[in-house]
N, C-alpha and C positions, 0 to 999 in steps of 0.2 A: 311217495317214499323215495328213497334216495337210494336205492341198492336192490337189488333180485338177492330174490331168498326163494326155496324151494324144503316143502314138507311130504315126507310118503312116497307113495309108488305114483311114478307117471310117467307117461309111455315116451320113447325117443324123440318121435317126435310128434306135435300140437294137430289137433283136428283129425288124428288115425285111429284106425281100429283099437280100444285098448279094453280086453278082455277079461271079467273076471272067474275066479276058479270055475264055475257051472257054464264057462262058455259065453253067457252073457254078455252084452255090453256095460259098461262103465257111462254113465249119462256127465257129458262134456260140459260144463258152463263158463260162460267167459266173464268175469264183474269186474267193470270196470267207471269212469268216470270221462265226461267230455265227448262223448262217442266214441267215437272208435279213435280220438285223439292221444287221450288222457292215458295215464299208467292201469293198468292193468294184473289180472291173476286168469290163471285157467284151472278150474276147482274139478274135481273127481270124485262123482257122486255114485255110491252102489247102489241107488232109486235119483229118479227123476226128479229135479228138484219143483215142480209143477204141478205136483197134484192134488190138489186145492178140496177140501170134504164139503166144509161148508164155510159160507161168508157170513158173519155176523154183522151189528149191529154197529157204527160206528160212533166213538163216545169222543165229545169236545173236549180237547187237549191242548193250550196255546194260552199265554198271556195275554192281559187286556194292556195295552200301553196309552198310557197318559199322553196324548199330546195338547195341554192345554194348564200344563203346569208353569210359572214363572221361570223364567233364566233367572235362573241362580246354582253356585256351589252344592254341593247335597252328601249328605254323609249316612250311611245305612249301619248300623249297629247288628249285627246279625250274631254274634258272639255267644249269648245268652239263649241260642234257638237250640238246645241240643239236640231235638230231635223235629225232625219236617215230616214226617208221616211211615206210612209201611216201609211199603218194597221201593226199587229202585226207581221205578215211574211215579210213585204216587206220593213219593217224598219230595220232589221236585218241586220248588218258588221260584221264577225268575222274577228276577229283579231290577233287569234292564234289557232294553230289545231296538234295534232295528233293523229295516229289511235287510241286512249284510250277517248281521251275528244277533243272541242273545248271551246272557249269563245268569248262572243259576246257583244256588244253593239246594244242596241234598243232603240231608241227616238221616237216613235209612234204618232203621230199627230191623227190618227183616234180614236175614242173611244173605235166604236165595232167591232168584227169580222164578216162579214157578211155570214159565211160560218164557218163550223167547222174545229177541226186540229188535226190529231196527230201523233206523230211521229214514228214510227213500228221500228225502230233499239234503240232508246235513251232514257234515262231518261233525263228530261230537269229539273236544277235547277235554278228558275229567282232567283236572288238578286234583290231587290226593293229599288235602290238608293232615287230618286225621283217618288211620283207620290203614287195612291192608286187606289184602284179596287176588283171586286172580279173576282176569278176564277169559271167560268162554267164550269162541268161537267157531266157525265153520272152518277158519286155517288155523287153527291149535289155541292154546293156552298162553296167555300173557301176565306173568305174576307183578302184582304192581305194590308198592310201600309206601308212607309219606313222603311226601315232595316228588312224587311224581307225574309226569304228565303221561295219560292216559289216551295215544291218537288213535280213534276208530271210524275208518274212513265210511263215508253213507252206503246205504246198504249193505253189508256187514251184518248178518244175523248172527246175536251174539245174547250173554247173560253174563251179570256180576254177580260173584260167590266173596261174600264180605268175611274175615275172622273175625272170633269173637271182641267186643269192647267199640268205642266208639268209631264214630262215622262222620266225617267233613267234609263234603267235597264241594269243590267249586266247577261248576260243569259251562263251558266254552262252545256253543251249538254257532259252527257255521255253515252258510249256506250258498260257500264256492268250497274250494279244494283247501286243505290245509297242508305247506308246504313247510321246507324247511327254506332259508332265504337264500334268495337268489345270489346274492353279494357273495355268501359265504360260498357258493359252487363255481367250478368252473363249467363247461361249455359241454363236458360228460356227466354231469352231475354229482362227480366227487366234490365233499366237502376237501376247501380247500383249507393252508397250514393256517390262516390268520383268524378260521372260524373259532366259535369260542367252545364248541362241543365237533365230536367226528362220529364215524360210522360205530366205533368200538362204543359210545354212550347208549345207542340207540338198542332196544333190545326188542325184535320181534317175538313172533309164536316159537316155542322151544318144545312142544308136545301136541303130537296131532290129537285129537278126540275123534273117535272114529265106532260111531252108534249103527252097528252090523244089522239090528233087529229086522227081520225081513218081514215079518205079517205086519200088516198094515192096523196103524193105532189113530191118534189123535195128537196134534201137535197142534198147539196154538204159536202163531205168531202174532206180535202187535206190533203195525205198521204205523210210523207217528211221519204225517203229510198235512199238509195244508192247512193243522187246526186241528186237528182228530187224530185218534188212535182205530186202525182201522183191523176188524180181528179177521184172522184166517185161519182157517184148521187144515194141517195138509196130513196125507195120512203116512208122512213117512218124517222120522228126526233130520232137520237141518243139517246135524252136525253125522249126514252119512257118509262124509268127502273121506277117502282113501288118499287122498295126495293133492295137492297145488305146487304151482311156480310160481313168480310174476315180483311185481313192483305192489301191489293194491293189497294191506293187509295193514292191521294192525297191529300196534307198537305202544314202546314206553321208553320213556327217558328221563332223566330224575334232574330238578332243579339244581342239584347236588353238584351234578357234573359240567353243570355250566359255569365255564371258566370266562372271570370279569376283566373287559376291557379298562384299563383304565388311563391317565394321562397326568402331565405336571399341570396341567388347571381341569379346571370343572368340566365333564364330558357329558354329552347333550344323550336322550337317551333312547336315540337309536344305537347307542350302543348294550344295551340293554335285551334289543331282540331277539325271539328263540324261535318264533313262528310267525309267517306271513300269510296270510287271505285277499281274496277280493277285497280290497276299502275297507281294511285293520291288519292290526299285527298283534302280536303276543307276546312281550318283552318279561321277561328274569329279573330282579333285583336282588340279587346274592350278598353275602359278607364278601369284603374287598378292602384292599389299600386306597384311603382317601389322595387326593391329588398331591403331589411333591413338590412344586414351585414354593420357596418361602413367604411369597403372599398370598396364598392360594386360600379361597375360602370355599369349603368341604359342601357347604349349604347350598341348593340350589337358587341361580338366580329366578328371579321372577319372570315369568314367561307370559306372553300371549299364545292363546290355541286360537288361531288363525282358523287354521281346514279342522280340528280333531277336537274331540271328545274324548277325555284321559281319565281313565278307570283305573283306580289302584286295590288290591285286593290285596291283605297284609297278614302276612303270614306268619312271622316270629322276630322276634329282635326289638333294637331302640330306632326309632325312627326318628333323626335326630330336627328335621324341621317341622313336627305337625305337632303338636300338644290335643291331649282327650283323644286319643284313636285307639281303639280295640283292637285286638286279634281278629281274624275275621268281617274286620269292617272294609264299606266298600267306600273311596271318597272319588266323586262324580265331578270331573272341573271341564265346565263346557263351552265349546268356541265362541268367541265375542267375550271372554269374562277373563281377565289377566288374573294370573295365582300365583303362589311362592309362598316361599315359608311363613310360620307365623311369626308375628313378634316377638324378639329377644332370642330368637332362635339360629339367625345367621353371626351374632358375634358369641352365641355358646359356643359354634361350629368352630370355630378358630383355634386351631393346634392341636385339632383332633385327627388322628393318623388312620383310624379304620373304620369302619361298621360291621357289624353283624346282623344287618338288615337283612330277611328275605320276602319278598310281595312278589304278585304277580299285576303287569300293568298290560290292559288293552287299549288302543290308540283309535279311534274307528276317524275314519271321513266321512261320515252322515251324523247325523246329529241321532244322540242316545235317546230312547226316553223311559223313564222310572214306571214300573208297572203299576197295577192294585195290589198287586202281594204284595209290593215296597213299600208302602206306605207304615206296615206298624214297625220299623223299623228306621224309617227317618228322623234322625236330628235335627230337629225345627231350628236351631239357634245357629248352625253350623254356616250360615251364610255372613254370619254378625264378626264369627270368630276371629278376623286381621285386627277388630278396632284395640288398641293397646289396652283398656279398661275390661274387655272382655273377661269374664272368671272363667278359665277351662274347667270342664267335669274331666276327674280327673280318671284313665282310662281303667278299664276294671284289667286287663291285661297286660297290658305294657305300653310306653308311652313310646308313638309312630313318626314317618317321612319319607317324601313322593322323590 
């Protein structure tokens, strides 16, 4: 995170005596990432966050990835899935994965989480297609809306409480830190004047939760590592912290408020970026002023992906170079495979002044690959779709561009 924030009662100063009403200690923990490098929080628990009742049974959790599918284009229609199962784990399909990031869809039907979650290897970024709620956690409450992005850095025990009506999400699982970009900060880590969002977008925990109950109960946690969901019962609520400080907490920020770079010709699209990882980024595609130069063509030229893997995730609007693409669909264009708009679609672009495009794009430098849950959702035809005779299906949402 980019900035210390501080919730509750905590003592002057870190590692001291810090007592509660009975005299007691206050049990100290420190969560952080990197070792003792990385940003950090110092959390304030009235019980020990360690005391484990009993250990369960652990249940296989993880995608199968296809490495042995053809290179080629790929297009996932997920649009028409309104719902992917219960609760917030078990509505989960990813859809693409490699060892750096996965991405997922989750159509949740259940509200609440009846058990806690967190994940020990990932940071998880939800996209908030459809649907509103807030985030619980161990450092307060996180109220999130559509178009928002959801950062909950790993380890982080936490629950989603959904409002009523539907549910979208597009969920970002990576498996280094999830930052905001380095370009955009200077050398203290303030976002600096030329980034396209600042600290006032960013909206951490606003409400500590603070579960007093002193006799000892049963609290499930599910730990998602390696492949598994691994259960623990500890006998006092996670969410017993009295107070935190630090850098290491989770956050929301709305697509909404990312403000788009733009130029008098066609801008390449790193300027698109919202988030960076180990080997990918997390790029915004917002409504915007098209390019100003009087020969300027609006339409992306055609590009080679050299190092990357270009995930585009489509979220509302006209996208003016793809023809047949959904809401909610994913279009996969993989290194070694030159792409760009379809036909007839770079001189439609010609004298058109704006978009009201919004997607979300991940870029990785390892190569993707499409899961088994991906499969009933693939577009077989979608690698055909440049040849000029091709017939678009024409999209049940709105018609799309990368």
């Amino acid at each position: 995170m980019a900035y210390y924030h501080r919730l509750g009662q905590i003592p002057r100063k870190r590692h001291t005596q810090f007592r509660q009403p009975d005299g007691t200690l206050y049990a100290e923990q420190l969560v952080g990432t990197l070792g003792f490098h990385g940003v950090s929080s110092l959390l304030y628990h009235i019980h020990p966050p360690t005391q484990i009742k009993s250990v369960g049974e652990p249940l296989p959790y993880g995608p199968k990835l296809l490495k042995d599918r053809p290179l080629a284009p790929s297009h996932l229609r997920t649009l028409a899935q309104t719902t992917t199962g219960g609760d917030y784990l078990a509505a989960r399909q990813t859809m693409l994965g490699n060892a750096d990031v996965t991405m997922s869809i989750c159509n949740p039907t259940e509200r609440r989480m009846q058990y806690y979650y967190k994940n020990a290897l990932a940071d998880e970024v939800i996209f908030v297609h459809e649907g509103s709620g807030e985030l619980w956690s161990q450092l307060g409450i996180v109220r999130f809306e559509p178009g928002d992005y959801v950062v909950i850095p790993r380890t982080i025990i936490h629950q989603l409480h959904f409002d009523e009506g539907p549910v979208r999400l597009l969920i970002i699982e990576s498996f280094s830190p999830v930052e905001t970009c380095r370009r955009y900060r200077n050398h203290f880590g303030q976002l600096l004047e030329h980034s396209p969002y600042c600290e006032r977008d960013i909206r951490p925990p606003a409400e500590l939760i603070t579960d007093d109950v002193q006799e000892s109960g049963e609290y499930l946690v599910k730990i998602k590592k390696e492949g598994f969901l691994h259960q623990l019962t500890y006998a006092h609520s996670p969410f017993d912290v009295v107070g935190w400080d630090g850098y290491f907490y989770p956050y929301a920020t709305s697509i909404h408020d990312f403000e788009p770079i733009t130029g008098r010709l066609h801008q390449p699209p790193p300027v698109h970026q919202h988030f960076e990882a180990h080997n990918f980024v997390i790029c915004s595609f917002v409504p915007r002023l098209f390019d100003y130069h009087p020969l300027s063509i609006p339409a992306p030229y055609n590009h080679s992906n050299v190092d990357s893997d270009e995930v585009l995730y489509y979220v509302a609007g006209n996208f003016m170079s793809r023809k047949g693409i959904d809401l909610a669909s994913f279009t996969v264009h993989p290194s070694g495979i030159p792409h760009g708009p379809h036909p007839g679609t770079v001189e439609a672009s010609l004298g058109k002044k704006e978009t009201h495009e919004l997607a979300v794009m991940v870029d990785t430098f390892r190569p993707l690959y499409l899961t088994e849950a991906a499969l009933p959702y693939l577009d077989e035809k979608y690698p055909m779709s440049w040849n000029p005779d091709f017939k678009h299906e024409p999209p049940r949402a709105a018609d799309m561009m990368d």
